[in-house]
C-alpha positions as CSV (number, residue, x, y, z in Angstrom):
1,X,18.5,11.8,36.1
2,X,17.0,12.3,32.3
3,X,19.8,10.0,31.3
4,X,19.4,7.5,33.9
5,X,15.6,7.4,33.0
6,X,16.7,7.2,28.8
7,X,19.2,4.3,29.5
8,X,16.8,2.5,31.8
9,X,14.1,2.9,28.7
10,X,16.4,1.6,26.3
11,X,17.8,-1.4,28.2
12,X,14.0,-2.4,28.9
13,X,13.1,-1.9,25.1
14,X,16.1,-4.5,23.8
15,X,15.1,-6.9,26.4
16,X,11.4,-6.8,25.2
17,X,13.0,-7.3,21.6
18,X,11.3,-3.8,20.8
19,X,14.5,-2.8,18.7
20,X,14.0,-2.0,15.0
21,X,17.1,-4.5,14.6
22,X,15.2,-7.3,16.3
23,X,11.9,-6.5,14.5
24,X,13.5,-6.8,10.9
25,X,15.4,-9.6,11.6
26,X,12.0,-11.6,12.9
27,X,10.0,-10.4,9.9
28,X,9.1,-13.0,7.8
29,X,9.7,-13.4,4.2
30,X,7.3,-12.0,1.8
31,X,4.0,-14.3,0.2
32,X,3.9,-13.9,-3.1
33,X,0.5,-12.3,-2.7
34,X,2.5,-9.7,-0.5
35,X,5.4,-9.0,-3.5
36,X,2.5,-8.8,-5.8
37,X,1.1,-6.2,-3.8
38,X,4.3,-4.4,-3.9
39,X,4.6,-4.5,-7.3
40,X,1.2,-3.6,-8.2
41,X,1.0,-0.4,-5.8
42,X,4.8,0.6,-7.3
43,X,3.5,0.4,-10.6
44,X,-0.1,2.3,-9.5
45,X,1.8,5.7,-8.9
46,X,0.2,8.5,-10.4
47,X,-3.0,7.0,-10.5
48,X,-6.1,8.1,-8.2
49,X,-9.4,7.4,-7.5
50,X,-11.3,4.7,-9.4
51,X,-8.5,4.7,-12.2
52,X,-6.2,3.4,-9.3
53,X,-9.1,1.1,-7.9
54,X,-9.6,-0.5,-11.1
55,X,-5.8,-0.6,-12.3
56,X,-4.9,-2.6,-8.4
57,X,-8.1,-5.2,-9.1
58,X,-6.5,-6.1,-12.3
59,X,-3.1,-5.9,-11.7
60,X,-3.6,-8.2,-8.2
61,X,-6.0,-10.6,-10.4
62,X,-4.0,-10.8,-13.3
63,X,-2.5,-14.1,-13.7
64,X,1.2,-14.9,-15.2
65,X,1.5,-13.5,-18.1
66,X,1.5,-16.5,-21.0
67,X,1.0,-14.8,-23.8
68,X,3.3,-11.7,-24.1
69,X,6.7,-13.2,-22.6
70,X,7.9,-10.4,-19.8
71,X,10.3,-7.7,-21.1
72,X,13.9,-7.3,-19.1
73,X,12.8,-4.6,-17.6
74,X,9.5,-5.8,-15.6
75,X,11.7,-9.3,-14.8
76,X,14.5,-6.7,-13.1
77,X,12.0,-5.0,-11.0
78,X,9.9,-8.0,-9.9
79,X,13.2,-9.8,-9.2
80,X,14.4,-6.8,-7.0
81,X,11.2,-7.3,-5.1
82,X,11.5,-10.8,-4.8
83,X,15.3,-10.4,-3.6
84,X,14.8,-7.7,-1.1
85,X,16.2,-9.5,1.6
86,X,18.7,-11.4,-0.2
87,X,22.4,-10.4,0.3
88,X,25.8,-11.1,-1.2
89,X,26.6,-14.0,-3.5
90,X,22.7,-15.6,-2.3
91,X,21.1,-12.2,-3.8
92,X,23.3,-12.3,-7.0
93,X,22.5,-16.4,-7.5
94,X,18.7,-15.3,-7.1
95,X,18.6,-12.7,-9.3
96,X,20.7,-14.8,-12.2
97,X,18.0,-17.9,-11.7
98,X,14.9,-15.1,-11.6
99,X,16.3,-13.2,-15.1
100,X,17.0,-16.1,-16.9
101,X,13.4,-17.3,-16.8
């Protein structure tokens, strides 16, 4: 009967499109605000408090950087972020466009 109950559960939940499958694949893409975000709290670990606070208000107000051109390093990891739901041979174009800026 438990299993009856679990299977009918189930069933209902795919046909509501309340699978974790169907959920990713309707996400939209990221805003560049959103990637921003991303980057800024990934690069914020370790800090707390008002240190954090005032490291996130920069870092999310912070324009392109004109002056200091970006090391490899910071273009890899905003590219990543920016490709995260690229695959296959559309990820690897991406990334070769993104690092050759």
């Amino acid at each position: 009967m438990t299993k009856l109950l679990s299977l009918i559960a189930v069933t209902f939940a795919f046909a509501m499109g309340l699978s974790p499958l169907a959920q990713a694949a309707d996400a939209p893409a990221k805003t560049a605000q959103q990637s921003k975000m991303t980057t800024c709290n990934k690069d914020a670990e370790g800090k707390k408090g008002d240190e954090r606070k005032a490291f996130m208000k920069e870092c999310l107000s912070a324009k392109k950087e004109v002056a200091a051109p970006a090391t490899q390093q910071t273009k890899m990891k905003t590219c990543n972020v920016d490709a995260k739901d690229k695959k296959g041979d559309e990820r690897k174009a991406f990334m070769k466009e993104c690092l050759s800026k």
